[in-house]
N, CA, C and O atoms as a GROMACS GRO file, in nm:
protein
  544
    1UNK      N    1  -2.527   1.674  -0.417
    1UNK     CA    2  -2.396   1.671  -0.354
    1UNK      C    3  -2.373   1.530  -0.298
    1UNK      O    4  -2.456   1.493  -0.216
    2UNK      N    5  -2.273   1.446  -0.329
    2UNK     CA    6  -2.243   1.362  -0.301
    2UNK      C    7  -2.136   1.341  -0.178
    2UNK      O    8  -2.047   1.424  -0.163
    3UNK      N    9  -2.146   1.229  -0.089
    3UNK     CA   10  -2.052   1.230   0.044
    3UNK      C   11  -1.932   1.296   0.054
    3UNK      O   12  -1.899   1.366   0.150
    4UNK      N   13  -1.859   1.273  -0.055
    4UNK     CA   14  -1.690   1.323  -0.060
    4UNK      C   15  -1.720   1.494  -0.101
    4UNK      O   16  -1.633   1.582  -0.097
    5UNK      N   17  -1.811   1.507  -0.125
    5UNK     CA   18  -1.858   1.703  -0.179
    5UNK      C   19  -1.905   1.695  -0.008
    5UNK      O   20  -1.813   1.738   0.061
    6UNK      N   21  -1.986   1.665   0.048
    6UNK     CA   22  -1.976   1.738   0.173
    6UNK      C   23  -1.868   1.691   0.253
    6UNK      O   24  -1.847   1.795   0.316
    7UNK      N   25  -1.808   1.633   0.284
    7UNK     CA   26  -1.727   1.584   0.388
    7UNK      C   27  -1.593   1.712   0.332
    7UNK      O   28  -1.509   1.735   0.418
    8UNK      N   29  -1.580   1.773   0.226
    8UNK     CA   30  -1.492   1.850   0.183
    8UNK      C   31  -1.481   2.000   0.276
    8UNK      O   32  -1.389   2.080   0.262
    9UNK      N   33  -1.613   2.018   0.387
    9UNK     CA   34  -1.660   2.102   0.494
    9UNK      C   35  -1.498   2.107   0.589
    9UNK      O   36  -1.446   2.204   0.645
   10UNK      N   37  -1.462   2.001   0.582
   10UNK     CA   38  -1.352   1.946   0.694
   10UNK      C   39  -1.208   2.006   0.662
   10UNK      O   40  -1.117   2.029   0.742
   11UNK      N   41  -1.209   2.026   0.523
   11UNK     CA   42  -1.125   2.036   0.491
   11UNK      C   43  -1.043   2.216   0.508
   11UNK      O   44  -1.102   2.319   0.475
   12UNK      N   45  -0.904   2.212   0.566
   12UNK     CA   46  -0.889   2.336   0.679
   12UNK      C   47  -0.918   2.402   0.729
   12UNK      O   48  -0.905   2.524   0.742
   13UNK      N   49  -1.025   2.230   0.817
   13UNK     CA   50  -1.091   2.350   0.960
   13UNK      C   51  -0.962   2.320   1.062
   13UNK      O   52  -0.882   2.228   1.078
   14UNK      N   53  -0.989   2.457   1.127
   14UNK     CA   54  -0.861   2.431   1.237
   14UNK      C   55  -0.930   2.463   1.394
   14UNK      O   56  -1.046   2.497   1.421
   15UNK      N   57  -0.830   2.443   1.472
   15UNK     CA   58  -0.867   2.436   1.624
   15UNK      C   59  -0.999   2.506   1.671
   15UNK      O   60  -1.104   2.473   1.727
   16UNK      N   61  -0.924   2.656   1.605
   16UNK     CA   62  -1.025   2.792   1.672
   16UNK      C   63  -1.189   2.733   1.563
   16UNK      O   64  -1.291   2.794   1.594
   17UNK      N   65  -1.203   2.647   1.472
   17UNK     CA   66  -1.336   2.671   1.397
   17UNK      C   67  -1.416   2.564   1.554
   17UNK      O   68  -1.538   2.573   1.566
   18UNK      N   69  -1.360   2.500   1.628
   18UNK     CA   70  -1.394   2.424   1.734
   18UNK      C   71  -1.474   2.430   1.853
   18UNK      O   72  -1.411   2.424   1.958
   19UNK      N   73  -1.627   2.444   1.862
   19UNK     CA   74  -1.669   2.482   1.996
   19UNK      C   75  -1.620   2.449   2.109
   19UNK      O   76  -1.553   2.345   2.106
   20UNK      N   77  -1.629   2.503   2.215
   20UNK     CA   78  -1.558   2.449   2.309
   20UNK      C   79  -1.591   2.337   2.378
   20UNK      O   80  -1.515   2.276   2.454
   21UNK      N   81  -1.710   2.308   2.350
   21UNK     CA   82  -1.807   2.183   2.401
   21UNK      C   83  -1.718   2.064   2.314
   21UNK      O   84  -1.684   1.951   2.347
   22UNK      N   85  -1.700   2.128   2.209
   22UNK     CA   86  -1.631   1.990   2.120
   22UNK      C   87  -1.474   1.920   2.139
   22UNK      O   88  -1.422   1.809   2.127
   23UNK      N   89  -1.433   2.059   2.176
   23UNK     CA   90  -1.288   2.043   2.276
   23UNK      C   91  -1.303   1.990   2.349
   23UNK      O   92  -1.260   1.878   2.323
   24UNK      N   93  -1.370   1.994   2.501
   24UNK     CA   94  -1.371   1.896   2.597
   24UNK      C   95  -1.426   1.757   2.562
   24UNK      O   96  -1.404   1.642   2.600
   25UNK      N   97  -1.480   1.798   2.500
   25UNK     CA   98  -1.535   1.616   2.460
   25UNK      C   99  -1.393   1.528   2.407
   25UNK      O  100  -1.338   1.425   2.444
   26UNK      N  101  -1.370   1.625   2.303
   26UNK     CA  102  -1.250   1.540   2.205
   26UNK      C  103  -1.140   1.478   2.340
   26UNK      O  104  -1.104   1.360   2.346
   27UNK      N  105  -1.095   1.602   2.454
   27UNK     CA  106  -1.024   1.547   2.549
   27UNK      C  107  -1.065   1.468   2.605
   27UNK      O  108  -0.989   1.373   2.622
   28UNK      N  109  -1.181   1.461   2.654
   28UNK     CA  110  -1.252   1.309   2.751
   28UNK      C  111  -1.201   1.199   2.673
   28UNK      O  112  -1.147   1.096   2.712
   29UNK      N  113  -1.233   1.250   2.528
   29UNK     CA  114  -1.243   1.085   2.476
   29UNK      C  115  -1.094   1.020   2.502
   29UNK      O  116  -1.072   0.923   2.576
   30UNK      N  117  -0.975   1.108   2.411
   30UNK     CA  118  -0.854   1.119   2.400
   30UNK      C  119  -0.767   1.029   2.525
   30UNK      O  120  -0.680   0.942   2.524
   31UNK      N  121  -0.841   1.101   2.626
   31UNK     CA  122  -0.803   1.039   2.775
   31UNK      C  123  -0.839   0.918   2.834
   31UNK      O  124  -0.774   0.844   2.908
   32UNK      N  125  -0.975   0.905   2.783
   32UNK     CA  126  -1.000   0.745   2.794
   32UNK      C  127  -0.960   0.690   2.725
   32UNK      O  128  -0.909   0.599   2.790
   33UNK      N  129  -0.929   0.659   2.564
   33UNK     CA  130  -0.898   0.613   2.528
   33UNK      C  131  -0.736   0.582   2.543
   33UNK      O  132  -0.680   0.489   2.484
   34UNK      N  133  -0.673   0.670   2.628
   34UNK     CA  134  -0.518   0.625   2.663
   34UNK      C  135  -0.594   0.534   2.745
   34UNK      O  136  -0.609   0.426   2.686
   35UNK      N  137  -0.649   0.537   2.861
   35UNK     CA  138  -0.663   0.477   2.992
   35UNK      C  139  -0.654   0.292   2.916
   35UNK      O  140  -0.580   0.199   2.948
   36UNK      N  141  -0.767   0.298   2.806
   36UNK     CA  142  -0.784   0.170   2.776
   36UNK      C  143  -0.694   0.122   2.719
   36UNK      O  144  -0.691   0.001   2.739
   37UNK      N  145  -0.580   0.174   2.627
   37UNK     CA  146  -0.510   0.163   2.571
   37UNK      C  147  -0.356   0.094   2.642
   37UNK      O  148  -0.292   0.002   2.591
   38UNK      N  149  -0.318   0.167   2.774
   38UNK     CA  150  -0.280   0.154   2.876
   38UNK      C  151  -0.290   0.040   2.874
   38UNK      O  152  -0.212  -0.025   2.804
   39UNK      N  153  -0.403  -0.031   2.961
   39UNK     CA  154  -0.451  -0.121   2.996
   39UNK      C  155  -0.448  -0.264   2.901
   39UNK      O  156  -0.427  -0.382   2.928
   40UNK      N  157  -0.478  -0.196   2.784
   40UNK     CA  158  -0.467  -0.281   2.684
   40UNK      C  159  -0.321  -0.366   2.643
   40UNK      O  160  -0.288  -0.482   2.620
   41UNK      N  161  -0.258  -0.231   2.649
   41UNK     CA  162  -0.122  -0.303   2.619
   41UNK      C  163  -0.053  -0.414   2.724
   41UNK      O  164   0.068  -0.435   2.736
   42UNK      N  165  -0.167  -0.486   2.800
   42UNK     CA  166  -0.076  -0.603   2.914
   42UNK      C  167  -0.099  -0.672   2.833
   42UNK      O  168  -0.012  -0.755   2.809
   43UNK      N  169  -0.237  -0.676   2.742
   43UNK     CA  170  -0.279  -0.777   2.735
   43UNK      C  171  -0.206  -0.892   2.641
   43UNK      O  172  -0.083  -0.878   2.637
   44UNK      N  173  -0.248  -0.980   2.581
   44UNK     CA  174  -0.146  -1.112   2.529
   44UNK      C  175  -0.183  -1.060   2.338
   44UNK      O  176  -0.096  -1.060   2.252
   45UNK      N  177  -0.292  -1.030   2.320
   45UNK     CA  178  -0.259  -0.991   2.176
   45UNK      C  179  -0.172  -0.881   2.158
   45UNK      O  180  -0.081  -0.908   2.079
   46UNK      N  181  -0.169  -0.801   2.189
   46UNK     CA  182  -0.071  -0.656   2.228
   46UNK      C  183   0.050  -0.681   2.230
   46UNK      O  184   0.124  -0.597   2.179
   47UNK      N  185   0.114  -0.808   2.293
   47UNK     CA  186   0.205  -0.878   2.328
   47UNK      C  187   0.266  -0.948   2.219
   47UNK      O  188   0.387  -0.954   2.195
   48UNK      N  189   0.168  -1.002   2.154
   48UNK     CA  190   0.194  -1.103   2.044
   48UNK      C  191   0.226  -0.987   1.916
   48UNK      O  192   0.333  -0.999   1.855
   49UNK      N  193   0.131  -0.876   1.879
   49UNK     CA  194   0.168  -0.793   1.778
   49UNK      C  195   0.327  -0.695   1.809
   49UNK      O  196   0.416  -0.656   1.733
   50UNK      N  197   0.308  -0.685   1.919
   50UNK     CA  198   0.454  -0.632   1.936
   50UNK      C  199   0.574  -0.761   1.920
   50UNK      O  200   0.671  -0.695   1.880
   51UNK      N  201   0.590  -0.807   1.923
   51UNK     CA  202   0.696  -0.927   1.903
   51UNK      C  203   0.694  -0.967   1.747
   51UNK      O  204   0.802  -1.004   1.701
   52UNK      N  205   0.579  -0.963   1.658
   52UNK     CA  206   0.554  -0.965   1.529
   52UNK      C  207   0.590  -0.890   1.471
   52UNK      O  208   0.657  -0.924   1.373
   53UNK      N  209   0.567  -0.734   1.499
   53UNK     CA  210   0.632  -0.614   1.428
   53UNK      C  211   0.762  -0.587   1.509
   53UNK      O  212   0.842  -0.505   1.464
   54UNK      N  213   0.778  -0.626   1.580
   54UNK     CA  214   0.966  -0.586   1.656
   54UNK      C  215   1.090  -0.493   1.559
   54UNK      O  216   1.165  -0.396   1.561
   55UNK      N  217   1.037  -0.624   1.468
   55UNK     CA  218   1.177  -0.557   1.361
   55UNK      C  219   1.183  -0.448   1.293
   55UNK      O  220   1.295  -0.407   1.262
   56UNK      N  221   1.070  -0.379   1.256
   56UNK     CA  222   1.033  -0.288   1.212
   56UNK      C  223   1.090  -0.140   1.265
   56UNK      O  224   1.103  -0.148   1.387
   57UNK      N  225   1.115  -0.055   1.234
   57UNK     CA  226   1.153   0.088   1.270
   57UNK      C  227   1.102   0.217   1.233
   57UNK      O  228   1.066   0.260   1.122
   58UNK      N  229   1.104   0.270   1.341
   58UNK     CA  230   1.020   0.415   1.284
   58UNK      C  231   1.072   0.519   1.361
   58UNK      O  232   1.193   0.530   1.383
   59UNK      N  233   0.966   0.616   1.416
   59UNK     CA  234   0.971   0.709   1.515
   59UNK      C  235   0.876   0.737   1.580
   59UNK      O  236   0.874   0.843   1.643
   60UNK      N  237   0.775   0.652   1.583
   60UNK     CA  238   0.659   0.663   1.621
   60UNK      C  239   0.625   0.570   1.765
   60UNK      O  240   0.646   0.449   1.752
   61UNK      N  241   0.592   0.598   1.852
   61UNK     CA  242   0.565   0.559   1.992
   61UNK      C  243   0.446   0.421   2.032
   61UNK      O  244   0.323   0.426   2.036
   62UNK      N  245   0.518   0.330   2.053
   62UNK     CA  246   0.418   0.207   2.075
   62UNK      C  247   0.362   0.155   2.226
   62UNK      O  248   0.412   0.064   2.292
   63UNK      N  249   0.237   0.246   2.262
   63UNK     CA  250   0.204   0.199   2.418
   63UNK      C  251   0.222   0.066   2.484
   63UNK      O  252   0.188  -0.039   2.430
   64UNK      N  253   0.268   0.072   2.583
   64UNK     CA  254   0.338  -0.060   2.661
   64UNK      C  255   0.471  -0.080   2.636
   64UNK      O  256   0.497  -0.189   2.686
   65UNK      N  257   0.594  -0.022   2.572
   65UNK     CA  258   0.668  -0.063   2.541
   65UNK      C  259   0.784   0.081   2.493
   65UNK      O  260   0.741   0.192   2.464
   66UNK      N  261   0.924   0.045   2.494
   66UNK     CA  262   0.990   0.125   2.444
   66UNK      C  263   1.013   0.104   2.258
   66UNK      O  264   1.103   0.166   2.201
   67UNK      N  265   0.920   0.013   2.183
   67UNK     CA  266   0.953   0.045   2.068
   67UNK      C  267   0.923   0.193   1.996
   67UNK      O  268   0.854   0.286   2.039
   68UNK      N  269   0.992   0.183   1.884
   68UNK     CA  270   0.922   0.292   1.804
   68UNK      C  271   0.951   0.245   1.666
   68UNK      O  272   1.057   0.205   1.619
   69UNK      N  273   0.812   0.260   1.602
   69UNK     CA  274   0.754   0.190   1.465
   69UNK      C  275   0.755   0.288   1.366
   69UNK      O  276   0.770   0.404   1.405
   70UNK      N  277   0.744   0.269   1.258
   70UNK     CA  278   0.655   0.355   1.133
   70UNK      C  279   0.525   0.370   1.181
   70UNK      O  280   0.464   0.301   1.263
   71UNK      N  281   0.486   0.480   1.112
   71UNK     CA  282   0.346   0.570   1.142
   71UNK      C  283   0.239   0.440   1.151
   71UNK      O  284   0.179   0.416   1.255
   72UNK      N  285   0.222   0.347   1.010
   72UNK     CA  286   0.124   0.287   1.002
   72UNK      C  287   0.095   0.151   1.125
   72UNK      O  288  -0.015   0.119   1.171
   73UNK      N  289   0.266   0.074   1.164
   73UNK     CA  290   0.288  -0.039   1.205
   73UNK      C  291   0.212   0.036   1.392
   73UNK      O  292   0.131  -0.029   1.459
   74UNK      N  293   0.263   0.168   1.430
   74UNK     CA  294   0.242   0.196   1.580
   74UNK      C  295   0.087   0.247   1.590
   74UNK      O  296   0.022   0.262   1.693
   75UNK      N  297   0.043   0.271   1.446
   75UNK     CA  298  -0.131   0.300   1.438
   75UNK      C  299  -0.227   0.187   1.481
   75UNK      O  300  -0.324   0.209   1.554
   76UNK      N  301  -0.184   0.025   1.417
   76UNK     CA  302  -0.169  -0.066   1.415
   76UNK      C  303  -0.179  -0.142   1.541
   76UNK      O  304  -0.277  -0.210   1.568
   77UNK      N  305  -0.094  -0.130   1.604
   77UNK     CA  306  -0.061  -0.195   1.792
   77UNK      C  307  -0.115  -0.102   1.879
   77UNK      O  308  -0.135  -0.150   1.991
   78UNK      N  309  -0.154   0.042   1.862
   78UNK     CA  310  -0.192   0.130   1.948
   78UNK      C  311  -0.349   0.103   1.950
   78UNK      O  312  -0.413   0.106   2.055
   79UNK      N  313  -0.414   0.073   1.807
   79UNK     CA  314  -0.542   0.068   1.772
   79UNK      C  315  -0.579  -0.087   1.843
   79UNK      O  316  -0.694  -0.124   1.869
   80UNK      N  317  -0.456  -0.167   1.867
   80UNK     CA  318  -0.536  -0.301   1.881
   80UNK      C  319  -0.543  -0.268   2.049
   80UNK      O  320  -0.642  -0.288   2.119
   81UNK      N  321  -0.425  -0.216   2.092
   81UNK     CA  322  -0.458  -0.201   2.294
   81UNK      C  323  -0.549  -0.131   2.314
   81UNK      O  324  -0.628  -0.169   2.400
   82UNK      N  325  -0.581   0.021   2.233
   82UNK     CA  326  -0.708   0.104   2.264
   82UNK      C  327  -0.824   0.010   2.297
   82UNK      O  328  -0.917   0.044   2.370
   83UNK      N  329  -0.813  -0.132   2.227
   83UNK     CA  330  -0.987  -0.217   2.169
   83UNK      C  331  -0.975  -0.318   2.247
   83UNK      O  332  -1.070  -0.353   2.317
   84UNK      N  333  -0.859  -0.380   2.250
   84UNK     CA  334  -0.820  -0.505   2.333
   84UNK      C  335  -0.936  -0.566   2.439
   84UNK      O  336  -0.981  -0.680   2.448
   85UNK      N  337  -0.968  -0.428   2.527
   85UNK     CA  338  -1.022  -0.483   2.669
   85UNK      C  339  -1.184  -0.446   2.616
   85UNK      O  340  -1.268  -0.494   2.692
   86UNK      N  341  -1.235  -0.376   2.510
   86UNK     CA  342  -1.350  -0.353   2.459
   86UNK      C  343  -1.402  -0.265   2.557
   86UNK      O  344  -1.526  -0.264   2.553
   87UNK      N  345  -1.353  -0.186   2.648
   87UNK     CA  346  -1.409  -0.073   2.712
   87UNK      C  347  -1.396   0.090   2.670
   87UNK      O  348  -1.410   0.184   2.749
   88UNK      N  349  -1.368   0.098   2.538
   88UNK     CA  350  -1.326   0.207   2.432
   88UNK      C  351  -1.479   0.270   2.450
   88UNK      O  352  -1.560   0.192   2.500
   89UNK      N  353  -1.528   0.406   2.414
   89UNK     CA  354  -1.639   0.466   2.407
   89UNK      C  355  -1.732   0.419   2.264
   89UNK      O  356  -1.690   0.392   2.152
   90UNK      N  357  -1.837   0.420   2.303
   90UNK     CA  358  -1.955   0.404   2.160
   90UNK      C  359  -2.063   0.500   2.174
   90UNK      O  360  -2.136   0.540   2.264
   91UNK      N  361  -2.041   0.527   2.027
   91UNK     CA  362  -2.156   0.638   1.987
   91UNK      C  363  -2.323   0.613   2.025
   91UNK      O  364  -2.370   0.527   1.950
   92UNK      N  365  -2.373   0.641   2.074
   92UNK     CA  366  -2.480   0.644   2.109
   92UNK      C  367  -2.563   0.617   1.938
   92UNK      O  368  -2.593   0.507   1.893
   93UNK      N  369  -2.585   0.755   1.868
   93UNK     CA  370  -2.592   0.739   1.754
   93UNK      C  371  -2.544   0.663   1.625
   93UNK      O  372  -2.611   0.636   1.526
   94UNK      N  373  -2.441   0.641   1.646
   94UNK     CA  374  -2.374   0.554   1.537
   94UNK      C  375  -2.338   0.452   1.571
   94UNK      O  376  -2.257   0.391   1.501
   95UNK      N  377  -2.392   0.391   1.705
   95UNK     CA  378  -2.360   0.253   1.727
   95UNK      C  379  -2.188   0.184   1.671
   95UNK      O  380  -2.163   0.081   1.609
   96UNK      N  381  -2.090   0.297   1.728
   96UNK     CA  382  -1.949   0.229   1.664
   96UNK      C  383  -1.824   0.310   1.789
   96UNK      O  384  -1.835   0.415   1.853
   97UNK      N  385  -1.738   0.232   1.785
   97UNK     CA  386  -1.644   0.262   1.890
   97UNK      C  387  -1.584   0.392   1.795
   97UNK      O  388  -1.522   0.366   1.692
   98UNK      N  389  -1.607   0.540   1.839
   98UNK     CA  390  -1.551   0.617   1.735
   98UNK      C  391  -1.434   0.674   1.788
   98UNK      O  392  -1.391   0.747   1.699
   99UNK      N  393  -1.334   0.680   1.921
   99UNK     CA  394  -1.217   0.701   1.886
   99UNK      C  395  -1.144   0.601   1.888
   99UNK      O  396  -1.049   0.647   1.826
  100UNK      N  397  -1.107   0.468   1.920
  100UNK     CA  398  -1.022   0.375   1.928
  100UNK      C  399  -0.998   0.350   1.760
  100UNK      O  400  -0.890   0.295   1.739
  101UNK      N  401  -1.077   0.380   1.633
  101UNK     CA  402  -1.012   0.383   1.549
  101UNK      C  403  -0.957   0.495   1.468
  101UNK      O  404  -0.889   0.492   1.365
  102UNK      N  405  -1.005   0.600   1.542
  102UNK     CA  406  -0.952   0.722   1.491
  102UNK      C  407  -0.826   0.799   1.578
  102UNK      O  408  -0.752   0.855   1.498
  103UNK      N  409  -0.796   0.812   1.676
  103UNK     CA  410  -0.708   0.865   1.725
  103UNK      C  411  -0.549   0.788   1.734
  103UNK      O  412  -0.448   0.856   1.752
  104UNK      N  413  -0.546   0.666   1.723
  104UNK     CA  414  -0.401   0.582   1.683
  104UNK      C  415  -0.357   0.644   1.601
  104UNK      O  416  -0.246   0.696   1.616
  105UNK      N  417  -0.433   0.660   1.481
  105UNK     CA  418  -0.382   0.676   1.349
  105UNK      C  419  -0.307   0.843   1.370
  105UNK      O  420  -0.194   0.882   1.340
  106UNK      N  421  -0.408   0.906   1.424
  106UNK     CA  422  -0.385   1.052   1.418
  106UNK      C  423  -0.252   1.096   1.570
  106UNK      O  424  -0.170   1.187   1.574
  107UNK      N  425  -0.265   1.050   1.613
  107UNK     CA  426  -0.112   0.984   1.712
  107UNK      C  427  -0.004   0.936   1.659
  107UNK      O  428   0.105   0.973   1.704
  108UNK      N  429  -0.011   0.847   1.555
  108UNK     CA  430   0.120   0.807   1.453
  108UNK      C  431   0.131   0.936   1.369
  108UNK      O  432   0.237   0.997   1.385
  109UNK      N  433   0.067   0.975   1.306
  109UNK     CA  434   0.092   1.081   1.232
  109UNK      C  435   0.143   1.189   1.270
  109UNK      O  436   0.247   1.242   1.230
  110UNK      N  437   0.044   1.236   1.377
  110UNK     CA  438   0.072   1.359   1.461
  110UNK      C  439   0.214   1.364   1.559
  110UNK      O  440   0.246   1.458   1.632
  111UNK      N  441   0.283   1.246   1.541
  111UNK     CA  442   0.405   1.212   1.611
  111UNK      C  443   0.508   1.239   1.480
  111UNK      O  444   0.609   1.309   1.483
  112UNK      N  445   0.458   1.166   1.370
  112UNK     CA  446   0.550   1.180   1.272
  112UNK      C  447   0.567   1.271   1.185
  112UNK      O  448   0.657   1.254   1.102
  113UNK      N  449   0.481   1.399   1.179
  113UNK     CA  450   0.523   1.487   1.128
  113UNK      C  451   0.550   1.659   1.250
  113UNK      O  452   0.565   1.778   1.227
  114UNK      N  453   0.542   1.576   1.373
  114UNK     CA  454   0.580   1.732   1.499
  114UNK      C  455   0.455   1.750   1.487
  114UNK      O  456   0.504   1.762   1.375
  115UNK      N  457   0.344   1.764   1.484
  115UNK     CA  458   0.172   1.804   1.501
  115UNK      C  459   0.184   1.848   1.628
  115UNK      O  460   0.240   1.780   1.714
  116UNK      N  461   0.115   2.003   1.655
  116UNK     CA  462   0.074   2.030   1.780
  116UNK      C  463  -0.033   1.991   1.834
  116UNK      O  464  -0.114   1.936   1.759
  117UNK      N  465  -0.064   2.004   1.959
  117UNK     CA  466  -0.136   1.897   2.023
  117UNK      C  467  -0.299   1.974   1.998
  117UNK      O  468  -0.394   1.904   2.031
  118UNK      N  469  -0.325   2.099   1.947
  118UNK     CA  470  -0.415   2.178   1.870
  118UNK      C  471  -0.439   2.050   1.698
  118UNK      O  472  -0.534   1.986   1.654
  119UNK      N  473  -0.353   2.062   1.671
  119UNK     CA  474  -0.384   2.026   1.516
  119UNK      C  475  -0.423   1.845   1.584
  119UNK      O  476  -0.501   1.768   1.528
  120UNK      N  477  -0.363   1.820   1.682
  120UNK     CA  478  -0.389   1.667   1.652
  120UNK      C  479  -0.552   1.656   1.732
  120UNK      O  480  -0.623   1.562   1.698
  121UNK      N  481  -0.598   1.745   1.825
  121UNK     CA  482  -0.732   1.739   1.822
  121UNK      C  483  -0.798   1.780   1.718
  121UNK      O  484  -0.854   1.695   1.650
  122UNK      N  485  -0.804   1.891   1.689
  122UNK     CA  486  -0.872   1.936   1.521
  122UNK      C  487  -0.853   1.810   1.448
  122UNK      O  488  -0.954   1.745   1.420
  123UNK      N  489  -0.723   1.763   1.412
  123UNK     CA  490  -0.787   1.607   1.311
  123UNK      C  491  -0.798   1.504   1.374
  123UNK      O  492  -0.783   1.397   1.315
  124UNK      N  493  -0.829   1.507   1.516
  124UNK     CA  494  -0.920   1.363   1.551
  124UNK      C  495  -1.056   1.412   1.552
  124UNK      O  496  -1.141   1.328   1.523
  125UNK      N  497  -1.090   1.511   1.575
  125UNK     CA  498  -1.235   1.565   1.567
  125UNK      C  499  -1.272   1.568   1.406
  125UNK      O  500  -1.380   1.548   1.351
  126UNK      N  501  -1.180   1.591   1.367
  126UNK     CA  502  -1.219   1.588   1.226
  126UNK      C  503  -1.275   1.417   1.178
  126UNK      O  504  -1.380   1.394   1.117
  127UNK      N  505  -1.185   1.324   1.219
  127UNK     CA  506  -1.144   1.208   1.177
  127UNK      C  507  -1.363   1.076   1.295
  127UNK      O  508  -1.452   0.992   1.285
  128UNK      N  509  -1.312   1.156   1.358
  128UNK     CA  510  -1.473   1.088   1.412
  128UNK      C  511  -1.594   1.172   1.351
  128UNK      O  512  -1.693   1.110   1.313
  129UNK      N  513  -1.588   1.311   1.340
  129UNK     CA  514  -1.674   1.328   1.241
  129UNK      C  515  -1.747   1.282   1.111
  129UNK      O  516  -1.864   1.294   1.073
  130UNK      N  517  -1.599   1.205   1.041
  130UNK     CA  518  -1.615   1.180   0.926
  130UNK      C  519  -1.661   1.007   0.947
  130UNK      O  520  -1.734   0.935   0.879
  131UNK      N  521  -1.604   0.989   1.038
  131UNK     CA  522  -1.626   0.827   1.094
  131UNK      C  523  -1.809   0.793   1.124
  131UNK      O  524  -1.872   0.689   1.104
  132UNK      N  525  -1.847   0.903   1.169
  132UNK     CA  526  -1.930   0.892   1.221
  132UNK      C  527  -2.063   0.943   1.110
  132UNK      O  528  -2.182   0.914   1.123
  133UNK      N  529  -2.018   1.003   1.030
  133UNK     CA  530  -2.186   1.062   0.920
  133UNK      C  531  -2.146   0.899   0.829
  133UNK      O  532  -2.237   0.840   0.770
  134UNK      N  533  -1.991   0.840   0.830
  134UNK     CA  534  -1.993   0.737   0.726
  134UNK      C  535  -2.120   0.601   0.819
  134UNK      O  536  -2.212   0.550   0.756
  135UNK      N  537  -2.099   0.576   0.934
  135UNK     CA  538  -2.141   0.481   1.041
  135UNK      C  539  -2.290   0.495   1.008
  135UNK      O  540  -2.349   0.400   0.956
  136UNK      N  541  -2.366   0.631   1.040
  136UNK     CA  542  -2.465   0.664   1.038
  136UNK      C  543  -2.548   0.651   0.874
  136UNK      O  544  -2.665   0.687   0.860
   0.00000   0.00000   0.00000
């Protein structure tokens, strides 16, 4: 069985397949990673990518700011403030910041297609899972 044959495990798992241990975690992370993200967005690269993508339009929500981007452009500026200040969480095991690149993305998405706030943990848990057997 090759990586893409198991990683296919993932494929419509939903909230309830979720221990609850894995729920609170996913929220810790979720939450710090706004905090940094927050924070992130003073900073001067954050600053500089928002003024770069300005023109751009979407519906998607860009921290620090009243723009709203396409899915990929607000994945993009959200992922760089999450990292900005480098106080994002790291895997013990996989030695890699595993939500600052997984939850932007799943925030643009989960914005752009109505995702309940169930499905958008299920695919960030999904999305560091997969982040994380690739890391390892």
């Amino acid at each position: 069985m090759n990586h893409l044959q198991a990683w296919g495990k993932y494929k419509g798992m939903s909230y309830d397949d979720l221990p609850a241990d894995v729920i609170t975690v996913a929220n810790q992370c979720i939450l710090d990673w706004f905090g940094c993200a927050i924070a992130g967005s003073a900073e001067p690269l954050a600053g500089i990518l928002r003024k770069v993508f300005a023109h751009r339009s979407g519906q998607c929500s860009v921290i620090g700011s009243d723009l709203k981007l396409d899915a990929q452009t607000a994945g993009l500026l959200n992922g760089a403030s999450g990292h900005a200040l480098d106080y994002d969480d790291t895997g013990a095991r996989t030695q890699c910041h595993g939500t600052a690149p997984v939850i932007p993305a799943v925030l643009a998405v989960a914005e752009e297609i109505g995702a309940s706030g169930r499905e958008l943990i299920t695919a960030f848990v999904v999305g560091v899972e997969i982040e994380g057997r690739i890391a390892h």
